[in-house]
Backbone as XML, in Angstrom:
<?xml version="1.0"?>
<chain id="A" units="angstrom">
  <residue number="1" name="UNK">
    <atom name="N" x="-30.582" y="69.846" z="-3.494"/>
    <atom name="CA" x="-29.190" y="70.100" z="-3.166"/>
    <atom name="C" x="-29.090" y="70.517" z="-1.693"/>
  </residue>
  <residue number="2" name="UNK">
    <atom name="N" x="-28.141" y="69.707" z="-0.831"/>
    <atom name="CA" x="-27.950" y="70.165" z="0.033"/>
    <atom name="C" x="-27.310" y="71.667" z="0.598"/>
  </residue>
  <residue number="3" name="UNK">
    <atom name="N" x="-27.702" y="71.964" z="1.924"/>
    <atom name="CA" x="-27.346" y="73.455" z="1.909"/>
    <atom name="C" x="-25.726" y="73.902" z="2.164"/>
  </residue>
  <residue number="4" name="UNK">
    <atom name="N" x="-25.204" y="74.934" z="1.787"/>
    <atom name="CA" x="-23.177" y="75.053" z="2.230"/>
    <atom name="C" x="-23.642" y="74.716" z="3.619"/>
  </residue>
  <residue number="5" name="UNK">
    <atom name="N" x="-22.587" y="74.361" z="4.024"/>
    <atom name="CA" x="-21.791" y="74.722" z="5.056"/>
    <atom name="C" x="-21.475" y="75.975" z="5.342"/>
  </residue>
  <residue number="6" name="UNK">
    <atom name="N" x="-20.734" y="76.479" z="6.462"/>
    <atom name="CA" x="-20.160" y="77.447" z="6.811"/>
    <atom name="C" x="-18.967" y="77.375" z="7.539"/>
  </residue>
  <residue number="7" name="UNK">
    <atom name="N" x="-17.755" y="77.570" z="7.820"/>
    <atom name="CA" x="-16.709" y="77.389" z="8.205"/>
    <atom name="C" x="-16.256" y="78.671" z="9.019"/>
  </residue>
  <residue number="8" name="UNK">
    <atom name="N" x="-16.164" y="78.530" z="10.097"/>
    <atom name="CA" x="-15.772" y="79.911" z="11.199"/>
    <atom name="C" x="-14.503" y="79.664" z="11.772"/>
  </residue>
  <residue number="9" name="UNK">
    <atom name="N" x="-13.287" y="80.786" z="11.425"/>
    <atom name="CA" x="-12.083" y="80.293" z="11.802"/>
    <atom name="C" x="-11.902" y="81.512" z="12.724"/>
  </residue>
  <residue number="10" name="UNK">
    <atom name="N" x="-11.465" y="80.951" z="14.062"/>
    <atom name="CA" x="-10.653" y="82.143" z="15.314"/>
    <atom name="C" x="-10.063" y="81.761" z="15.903"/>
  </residue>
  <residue number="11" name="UNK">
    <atom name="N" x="-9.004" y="82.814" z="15.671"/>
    <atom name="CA" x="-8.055" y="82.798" z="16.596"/>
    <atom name="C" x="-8.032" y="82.888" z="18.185"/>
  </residue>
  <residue number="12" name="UNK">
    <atom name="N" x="-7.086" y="82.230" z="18.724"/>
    <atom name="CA" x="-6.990" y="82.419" z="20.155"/>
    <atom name="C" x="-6.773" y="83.632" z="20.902"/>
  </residue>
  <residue number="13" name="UNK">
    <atom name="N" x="-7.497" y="84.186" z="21.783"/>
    <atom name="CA" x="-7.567" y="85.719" z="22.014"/>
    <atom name="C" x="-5.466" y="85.715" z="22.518"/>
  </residue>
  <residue number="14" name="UNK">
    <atom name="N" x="-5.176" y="87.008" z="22.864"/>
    <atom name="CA" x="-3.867" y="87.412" z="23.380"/>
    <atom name="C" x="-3.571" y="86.275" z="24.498"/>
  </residue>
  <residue number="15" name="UNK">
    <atom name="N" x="-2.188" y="85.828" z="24.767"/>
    <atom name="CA" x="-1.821" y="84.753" z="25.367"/>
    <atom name="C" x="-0.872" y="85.837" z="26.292"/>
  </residue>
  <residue number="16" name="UNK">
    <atom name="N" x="-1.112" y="85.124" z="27.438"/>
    <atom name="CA" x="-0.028" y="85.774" z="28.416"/>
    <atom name="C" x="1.358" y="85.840" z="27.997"/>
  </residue>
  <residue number="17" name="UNK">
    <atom name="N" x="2.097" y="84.509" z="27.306"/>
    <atom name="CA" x="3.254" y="84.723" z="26.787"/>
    <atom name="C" x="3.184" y="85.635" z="25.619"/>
  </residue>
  <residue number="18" name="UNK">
    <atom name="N" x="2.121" y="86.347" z="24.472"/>
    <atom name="CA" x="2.348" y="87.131" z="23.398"/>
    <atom name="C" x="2.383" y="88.457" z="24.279"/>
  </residue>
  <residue number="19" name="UNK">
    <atom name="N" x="1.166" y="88.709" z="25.244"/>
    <atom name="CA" x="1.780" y="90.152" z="26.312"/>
    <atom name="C" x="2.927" y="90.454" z="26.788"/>
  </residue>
  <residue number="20" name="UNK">
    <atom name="N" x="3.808" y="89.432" z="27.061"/>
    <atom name="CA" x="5.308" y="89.784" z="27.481"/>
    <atom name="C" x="6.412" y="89.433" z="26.190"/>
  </residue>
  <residue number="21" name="UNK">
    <atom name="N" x="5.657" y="89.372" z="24.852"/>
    <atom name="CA" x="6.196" y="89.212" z="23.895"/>
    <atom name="C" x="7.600" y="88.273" z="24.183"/>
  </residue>
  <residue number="22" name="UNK">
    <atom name="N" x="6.634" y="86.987" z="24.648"/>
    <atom name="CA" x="8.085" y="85.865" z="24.421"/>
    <atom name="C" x="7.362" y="84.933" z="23.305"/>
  </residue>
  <residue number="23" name="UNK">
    <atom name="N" x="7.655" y="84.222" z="22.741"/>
    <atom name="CA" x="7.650" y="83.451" z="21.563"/>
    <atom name="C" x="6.670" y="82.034" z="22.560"/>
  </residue>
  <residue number="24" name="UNK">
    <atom name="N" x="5.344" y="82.054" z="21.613"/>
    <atom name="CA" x="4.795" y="81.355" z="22.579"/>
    <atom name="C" x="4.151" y="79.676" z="21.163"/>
  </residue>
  <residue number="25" name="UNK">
    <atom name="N" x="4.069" y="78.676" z="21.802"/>
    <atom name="CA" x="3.620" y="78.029" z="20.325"/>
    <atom name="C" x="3.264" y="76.412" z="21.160"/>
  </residue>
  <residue number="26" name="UNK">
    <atom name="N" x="3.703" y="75.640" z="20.186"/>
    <atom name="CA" x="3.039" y="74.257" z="20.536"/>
    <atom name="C" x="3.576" y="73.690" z="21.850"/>
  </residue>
  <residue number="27" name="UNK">
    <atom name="N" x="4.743" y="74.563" z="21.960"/>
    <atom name="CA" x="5.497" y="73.324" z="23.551"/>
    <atom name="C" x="4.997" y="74.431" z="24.503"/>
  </residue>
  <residue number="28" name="UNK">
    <atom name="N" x="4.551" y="75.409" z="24.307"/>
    <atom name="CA" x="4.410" y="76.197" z="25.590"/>
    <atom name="C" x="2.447" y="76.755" z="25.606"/>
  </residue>
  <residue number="29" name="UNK">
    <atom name="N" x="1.689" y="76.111" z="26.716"/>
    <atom name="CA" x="0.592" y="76.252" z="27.365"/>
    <atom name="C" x="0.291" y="77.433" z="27.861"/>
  </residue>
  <residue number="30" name="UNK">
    <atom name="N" x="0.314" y="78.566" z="27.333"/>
    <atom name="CA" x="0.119" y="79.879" z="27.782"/>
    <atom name="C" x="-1.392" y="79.812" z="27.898"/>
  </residue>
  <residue number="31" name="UNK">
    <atom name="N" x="-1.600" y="80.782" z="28.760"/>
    <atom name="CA" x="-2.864" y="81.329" z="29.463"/>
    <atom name="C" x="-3.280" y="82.485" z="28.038"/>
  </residue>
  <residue number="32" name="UNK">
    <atom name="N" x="-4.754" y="82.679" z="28.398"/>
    <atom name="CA" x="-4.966" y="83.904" z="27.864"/>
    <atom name="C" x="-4.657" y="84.919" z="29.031"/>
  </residue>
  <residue number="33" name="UNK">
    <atom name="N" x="-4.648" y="86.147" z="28.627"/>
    <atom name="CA" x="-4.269" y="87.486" z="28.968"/>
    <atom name="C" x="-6.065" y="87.774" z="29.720"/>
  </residue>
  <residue number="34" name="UNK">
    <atom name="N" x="-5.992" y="89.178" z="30.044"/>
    <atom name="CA" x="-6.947" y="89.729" z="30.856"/>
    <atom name="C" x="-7.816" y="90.432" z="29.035"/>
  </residue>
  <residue number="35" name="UNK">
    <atom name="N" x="-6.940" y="90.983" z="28.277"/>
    <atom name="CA" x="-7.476" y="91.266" z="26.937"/>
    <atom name="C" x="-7.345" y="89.967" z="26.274"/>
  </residue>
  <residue number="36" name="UNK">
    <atom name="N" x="-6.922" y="89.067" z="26.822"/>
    <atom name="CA" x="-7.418" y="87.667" z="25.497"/>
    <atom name="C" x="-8.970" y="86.949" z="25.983"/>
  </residue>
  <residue number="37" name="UNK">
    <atom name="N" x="-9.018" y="87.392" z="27.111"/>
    <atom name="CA" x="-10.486" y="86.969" z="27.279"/>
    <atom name="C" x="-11.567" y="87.897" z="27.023"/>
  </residue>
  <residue number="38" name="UNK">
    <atom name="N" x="-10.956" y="89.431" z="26.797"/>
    <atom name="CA" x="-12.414" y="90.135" z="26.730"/>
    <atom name="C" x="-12.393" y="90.080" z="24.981"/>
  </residue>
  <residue number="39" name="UNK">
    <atom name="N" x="-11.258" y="89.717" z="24.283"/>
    <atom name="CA" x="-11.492" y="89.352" z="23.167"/>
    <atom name="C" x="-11.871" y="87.915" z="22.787"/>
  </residue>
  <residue number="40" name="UNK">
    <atom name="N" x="-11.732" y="87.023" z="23.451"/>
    <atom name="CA" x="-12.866" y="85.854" z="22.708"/>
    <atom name="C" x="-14.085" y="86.042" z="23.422"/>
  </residue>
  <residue number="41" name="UNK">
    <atom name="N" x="-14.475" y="86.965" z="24.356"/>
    <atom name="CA" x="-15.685" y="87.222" z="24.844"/>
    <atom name="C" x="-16.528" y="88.287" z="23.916"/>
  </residue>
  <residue number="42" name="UNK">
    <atom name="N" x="-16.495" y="88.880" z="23.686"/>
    <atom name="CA" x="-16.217" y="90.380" z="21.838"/>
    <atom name="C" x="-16.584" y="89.235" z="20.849"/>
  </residue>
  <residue number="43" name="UNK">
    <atom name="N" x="-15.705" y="88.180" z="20.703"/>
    <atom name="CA" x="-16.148" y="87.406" z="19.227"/>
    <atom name="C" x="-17.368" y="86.317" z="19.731"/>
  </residue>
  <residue number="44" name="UNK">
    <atom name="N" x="-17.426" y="86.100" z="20.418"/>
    <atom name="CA" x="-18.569" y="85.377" z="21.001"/>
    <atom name="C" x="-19.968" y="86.302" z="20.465"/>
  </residue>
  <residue number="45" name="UNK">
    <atom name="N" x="-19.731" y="87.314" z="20.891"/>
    <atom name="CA" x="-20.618" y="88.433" z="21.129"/>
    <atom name="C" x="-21.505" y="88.733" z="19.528"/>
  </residue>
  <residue number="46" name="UNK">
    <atom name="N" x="-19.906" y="89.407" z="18.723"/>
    <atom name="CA" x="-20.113" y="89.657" z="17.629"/>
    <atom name="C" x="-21.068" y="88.433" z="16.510"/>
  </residue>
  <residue number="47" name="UNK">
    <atom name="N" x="-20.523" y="86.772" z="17.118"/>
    <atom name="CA" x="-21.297" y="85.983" z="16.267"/>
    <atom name="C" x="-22.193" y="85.933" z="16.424"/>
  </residue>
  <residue number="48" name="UNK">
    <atom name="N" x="-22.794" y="86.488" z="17.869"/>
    <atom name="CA" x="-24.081" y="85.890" z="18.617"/>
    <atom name="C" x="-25.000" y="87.017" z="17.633"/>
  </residue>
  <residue number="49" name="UNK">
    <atom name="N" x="-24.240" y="88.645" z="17.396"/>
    <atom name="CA" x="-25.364" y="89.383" z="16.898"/>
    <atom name="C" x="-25.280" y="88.819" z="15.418"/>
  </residue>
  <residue number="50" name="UNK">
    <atom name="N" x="-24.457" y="88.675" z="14.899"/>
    <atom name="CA" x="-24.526" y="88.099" z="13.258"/>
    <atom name="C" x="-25.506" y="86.903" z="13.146"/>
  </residue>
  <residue number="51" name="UNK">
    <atom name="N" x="-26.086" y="86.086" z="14.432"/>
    <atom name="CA" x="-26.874" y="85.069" z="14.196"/>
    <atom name="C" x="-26.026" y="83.889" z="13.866"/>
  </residue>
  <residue number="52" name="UNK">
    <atom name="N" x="-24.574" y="83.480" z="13.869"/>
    <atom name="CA" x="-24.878" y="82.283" z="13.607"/>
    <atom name="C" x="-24.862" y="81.472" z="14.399"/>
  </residue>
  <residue number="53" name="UNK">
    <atom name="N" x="-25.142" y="80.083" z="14.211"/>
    <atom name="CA" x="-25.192" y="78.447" z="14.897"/>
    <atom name="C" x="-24.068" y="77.981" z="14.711"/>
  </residue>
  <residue number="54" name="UNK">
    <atom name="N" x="-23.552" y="76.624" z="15.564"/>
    <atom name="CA" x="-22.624" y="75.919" z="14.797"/>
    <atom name="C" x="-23.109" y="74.803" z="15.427"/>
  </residue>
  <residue number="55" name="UNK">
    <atom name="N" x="-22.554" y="73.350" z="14.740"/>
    <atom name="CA" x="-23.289" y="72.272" z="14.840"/>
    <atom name="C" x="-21.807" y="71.576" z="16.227"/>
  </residue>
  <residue number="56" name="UNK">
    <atom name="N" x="-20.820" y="71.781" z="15.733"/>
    <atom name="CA" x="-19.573" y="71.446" z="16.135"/>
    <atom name="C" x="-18.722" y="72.634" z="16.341"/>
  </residue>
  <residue number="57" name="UNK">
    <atom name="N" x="-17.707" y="71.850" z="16.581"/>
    <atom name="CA" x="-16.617" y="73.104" z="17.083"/>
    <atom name="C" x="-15.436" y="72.403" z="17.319"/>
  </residue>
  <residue number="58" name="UNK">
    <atom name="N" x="-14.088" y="72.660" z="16.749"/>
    <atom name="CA" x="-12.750" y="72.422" z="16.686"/>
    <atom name="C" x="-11.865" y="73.051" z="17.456"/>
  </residue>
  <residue number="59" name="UNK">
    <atom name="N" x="-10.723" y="72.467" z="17.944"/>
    <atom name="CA" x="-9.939" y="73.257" z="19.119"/>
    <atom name="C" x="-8.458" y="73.035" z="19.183"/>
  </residue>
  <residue number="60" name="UNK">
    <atom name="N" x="-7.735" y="72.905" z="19.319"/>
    <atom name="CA" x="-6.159" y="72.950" z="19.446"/>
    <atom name="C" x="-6.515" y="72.219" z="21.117"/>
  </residue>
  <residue number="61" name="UNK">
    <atom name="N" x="-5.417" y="71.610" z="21.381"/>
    <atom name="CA" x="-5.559" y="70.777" z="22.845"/>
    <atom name="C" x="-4.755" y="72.253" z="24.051"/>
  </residue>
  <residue number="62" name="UNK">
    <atom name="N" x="-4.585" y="73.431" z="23.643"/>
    <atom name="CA" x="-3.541" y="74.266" z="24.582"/>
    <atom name="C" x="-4.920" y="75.013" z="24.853"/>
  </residue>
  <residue number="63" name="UNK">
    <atom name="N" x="-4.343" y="75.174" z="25.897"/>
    <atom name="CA" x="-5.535" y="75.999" z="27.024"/>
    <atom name="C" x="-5.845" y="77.004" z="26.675"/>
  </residue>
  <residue number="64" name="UNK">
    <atom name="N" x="-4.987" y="78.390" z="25.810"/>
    <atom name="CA" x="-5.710" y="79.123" z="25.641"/>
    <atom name="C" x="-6.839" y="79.318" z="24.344"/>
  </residue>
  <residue number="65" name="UNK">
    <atom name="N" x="-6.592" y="77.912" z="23.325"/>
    <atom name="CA" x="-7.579" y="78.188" z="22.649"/>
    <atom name="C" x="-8.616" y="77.491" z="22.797"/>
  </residue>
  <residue number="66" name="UNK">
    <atom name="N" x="-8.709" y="76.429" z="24.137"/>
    <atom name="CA" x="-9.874" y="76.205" z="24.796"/>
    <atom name="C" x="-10.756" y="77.220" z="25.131"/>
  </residue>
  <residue number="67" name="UNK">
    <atom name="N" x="-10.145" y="77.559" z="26.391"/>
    <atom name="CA" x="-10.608" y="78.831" z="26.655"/>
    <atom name="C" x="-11.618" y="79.859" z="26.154"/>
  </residue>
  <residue number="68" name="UNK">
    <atom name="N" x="-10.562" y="80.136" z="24.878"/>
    <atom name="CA" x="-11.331" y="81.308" z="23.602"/>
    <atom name="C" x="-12.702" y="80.222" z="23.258"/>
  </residue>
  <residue number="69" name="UNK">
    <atom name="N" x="-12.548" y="79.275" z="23.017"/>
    <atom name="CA" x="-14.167" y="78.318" z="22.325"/>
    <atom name="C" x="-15.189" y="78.525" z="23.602"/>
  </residue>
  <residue number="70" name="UNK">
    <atom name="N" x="-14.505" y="77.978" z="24.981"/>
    <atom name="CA" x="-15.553" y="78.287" z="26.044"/>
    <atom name="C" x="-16.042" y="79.549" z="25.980"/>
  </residue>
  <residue number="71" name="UNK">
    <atom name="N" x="-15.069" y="80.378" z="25.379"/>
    <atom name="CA" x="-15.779" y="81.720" z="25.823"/>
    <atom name="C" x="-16.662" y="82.308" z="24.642"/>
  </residue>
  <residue number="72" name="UNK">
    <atom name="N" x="-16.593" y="81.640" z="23.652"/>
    <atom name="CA" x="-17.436" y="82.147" z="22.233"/>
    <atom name="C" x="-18.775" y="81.271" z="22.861"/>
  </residue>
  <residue number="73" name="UNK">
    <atom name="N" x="-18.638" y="80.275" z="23.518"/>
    <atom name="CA" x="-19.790" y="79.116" z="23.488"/>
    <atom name="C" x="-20.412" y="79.653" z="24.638"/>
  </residue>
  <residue number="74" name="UNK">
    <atom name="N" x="-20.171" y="80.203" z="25.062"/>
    <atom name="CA" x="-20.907" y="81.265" z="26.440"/>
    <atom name="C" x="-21.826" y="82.050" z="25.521"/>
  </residue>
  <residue number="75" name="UNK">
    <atom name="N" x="-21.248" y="83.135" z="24.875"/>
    <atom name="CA" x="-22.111" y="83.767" z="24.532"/>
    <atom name="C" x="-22.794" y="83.433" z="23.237"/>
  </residue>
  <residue number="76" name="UNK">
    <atom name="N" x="-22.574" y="82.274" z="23.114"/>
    <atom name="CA" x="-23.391" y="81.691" z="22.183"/>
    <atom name="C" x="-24.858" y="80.979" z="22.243"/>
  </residue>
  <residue number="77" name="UNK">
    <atom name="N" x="-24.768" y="80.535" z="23.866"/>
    <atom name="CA" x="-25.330" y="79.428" z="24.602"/>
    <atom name="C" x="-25.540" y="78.250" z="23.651"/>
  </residue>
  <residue number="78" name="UNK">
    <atom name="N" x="-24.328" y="77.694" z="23.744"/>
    <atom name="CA" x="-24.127" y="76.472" z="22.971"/>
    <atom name="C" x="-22.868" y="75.319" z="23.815"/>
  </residue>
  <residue number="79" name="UNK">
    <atom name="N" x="-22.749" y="75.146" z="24.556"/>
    <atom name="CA" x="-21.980" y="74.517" z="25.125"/>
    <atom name="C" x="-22.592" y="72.757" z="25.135"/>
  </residue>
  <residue number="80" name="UNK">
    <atom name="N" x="-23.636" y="72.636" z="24.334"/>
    <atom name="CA" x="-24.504" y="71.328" z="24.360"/>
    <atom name="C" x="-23.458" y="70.925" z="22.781"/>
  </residue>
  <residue number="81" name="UNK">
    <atom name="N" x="-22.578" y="71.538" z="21.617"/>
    <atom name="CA" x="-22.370" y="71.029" z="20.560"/>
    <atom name="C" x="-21.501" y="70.224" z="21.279"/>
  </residue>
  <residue number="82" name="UNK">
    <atom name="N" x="-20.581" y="69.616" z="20.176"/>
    <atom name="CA" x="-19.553" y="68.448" z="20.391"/>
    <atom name="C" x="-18.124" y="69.077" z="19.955"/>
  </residue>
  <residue number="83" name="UNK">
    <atom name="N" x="-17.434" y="69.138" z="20.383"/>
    <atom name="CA" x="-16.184" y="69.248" z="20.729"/>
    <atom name="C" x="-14.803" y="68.593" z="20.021"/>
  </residue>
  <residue number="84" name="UNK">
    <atom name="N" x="-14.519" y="68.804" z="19.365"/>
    <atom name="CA" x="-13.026" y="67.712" z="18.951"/>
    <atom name="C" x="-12.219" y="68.783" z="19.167"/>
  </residue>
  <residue number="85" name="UNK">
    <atom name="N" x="-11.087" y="67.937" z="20.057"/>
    <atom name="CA" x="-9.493" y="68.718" z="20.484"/>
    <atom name="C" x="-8.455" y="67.972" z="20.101"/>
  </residue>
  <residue number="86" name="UNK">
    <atom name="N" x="-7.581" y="68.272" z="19.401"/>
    <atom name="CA" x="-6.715" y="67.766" z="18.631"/>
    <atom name="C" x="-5.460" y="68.774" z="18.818"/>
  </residue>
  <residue number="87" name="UNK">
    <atom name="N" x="-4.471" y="68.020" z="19.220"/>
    <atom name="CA" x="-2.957" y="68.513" z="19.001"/>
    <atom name="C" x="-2.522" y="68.814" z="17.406"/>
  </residue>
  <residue number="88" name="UNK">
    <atom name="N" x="-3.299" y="68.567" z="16.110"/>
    <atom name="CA" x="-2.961" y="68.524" z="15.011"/>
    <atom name="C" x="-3.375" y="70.410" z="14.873"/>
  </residue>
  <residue number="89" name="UNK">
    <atom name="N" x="-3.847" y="70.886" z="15.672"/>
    <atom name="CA" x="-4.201" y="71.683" z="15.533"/>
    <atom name="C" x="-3.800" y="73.203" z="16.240"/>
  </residue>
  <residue number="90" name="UNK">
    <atom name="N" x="-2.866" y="72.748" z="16.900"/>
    <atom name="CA" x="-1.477" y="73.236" z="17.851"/>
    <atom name="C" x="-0.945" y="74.226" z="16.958"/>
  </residue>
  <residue number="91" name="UNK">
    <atom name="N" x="-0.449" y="75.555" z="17.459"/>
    <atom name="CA" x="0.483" y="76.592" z="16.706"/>
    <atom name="C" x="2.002" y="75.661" z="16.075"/>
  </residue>
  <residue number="92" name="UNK">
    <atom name="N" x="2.363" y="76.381" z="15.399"/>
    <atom name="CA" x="3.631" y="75.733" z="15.186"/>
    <atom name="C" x="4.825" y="76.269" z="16.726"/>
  </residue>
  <residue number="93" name="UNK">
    <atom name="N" x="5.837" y="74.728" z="16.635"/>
    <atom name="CA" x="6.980" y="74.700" z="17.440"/>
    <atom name="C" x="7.616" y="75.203" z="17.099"/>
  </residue>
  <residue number="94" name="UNK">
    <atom name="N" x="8.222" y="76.319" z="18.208"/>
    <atom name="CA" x="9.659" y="77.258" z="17.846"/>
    <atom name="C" x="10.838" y="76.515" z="18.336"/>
  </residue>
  <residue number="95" name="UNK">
    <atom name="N" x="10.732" y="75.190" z="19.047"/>
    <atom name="CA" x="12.222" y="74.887" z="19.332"/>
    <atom name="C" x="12.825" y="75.540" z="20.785"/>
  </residue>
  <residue number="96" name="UNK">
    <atom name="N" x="13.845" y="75.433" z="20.514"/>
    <atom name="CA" x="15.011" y="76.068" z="21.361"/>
    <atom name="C" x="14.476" y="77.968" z="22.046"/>
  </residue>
  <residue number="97" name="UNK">
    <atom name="N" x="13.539" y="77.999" z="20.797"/>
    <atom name="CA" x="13.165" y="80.255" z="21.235"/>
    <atom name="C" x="11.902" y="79.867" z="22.150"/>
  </residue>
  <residue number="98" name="UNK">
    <atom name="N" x="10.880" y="78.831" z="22.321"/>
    <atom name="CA" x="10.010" y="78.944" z="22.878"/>
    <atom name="C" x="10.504" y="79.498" z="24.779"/>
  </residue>
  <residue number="99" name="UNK">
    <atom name="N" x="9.707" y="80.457" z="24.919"/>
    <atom name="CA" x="9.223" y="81.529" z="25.872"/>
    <atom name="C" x="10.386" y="82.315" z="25.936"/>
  </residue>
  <residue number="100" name="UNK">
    <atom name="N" x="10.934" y="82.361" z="24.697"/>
    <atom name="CA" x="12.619" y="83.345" z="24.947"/>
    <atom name="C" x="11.758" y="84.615" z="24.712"/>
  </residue>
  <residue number="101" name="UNK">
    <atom name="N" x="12.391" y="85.825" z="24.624"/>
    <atom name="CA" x="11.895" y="87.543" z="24.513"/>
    <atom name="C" x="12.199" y="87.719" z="22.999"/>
  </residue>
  <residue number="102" name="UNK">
    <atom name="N" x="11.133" y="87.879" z="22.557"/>
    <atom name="CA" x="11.279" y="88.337" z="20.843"/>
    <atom name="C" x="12.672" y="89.215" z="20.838"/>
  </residue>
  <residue number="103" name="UNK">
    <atom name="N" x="12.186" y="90.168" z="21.711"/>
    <atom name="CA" x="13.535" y="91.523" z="21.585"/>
    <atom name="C" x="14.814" y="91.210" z="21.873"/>
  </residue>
  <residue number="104" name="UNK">
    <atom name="N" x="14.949" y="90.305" z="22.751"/>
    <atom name="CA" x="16.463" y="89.673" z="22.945"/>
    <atom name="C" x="16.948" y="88.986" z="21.513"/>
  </residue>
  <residue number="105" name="UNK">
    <atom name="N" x="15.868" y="87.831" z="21.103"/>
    <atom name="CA" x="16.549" y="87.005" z="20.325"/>
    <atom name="C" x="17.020" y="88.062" z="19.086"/>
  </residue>
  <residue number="106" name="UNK">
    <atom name="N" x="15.975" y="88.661" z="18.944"/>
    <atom name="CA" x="15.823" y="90.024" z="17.494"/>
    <atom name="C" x="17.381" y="90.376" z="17.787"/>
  </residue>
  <residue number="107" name="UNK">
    <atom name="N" x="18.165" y="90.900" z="19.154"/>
    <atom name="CA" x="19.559" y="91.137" z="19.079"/>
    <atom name="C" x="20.533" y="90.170" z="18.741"/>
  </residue>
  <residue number="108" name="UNK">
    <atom name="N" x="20.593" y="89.107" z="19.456"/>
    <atom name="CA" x="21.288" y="87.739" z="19.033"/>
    <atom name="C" x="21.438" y="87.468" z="17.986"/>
  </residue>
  <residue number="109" name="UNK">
    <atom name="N" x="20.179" y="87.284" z="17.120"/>
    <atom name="CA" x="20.295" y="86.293" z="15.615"/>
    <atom name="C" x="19.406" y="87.621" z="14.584"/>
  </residue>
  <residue number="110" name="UNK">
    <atom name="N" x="19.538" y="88.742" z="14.818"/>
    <atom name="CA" x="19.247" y="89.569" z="13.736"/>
    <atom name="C" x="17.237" y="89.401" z="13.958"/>
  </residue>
  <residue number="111" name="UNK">
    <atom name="N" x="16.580" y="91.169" z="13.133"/>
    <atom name="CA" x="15.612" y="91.043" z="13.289"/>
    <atom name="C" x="14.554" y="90.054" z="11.965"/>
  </residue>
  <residue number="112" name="UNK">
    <atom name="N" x="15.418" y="89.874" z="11.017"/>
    <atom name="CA" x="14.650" y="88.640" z="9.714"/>
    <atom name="C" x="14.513" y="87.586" z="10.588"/>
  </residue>
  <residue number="113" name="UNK">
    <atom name="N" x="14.959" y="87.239" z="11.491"/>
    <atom name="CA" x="15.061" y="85.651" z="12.245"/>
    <atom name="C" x="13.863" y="85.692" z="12.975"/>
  </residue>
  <residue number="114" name="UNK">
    <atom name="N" x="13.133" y="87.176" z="13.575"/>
    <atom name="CA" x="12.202" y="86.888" z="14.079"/>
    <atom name="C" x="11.014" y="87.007" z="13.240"/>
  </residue>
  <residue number="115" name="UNK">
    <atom name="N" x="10.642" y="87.590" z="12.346"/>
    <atom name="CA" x="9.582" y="87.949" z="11.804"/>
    <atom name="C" x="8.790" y="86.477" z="11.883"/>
  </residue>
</chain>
């Protein structure tokens, strides 16, 4: 019998648009933050002491969850796996709120609209 698999899911560290808490998602290319990089640099870290490998590696096509993979694959020293980037894999689109201020819209259209 062949051996499991393992499946490693992470998130994209803090995005410059979630620091100024504007609504950030598939139409908008936010940066990571100065703490979104020392946090995919931390999970890099953390896998590297847990020991694991990965053969591949999956990505969203927006820069900051590039980024977060470059930066796990740093401290992984693995930047030799293979790569697939796919827009299927994009946050969801907010529409019309993308890079609006959570706290504004929260006044406008009530705070259930933002959750």
């Amino acid at each position: 019998m062949a051996a499991p698999h393992k499946l490693v899911l992470l998130r994209h560290g803090e995005s410059d648009h979630t620091r100024a808490n504007l609504f950030c998602g598939f139409g908008n290319d936010s940066d990571l933050s100065e703490l979104g990089v020392q946090e995919a640099t931390r999970a890099g870290q953390r896998m590297a002491e847990a020991g694991l490998t990965f053969d591949m590696a999956f990505t969203s096509v927006l820069k900051r969850a590039i980024k977060t993979l470059y930066l796990v694959q740093e401290e992984l020293d693995c930047h030799w796996i293979p790569v697939v980037k796919t827009w299927r894999l994009n946050e969801r689109h907010y529409g019309d709120l993308q890079g609006l201020s959570k706290t504004e819209t929260a006044q406008k259209y009530g705070e259930e609209q933002v959750k």
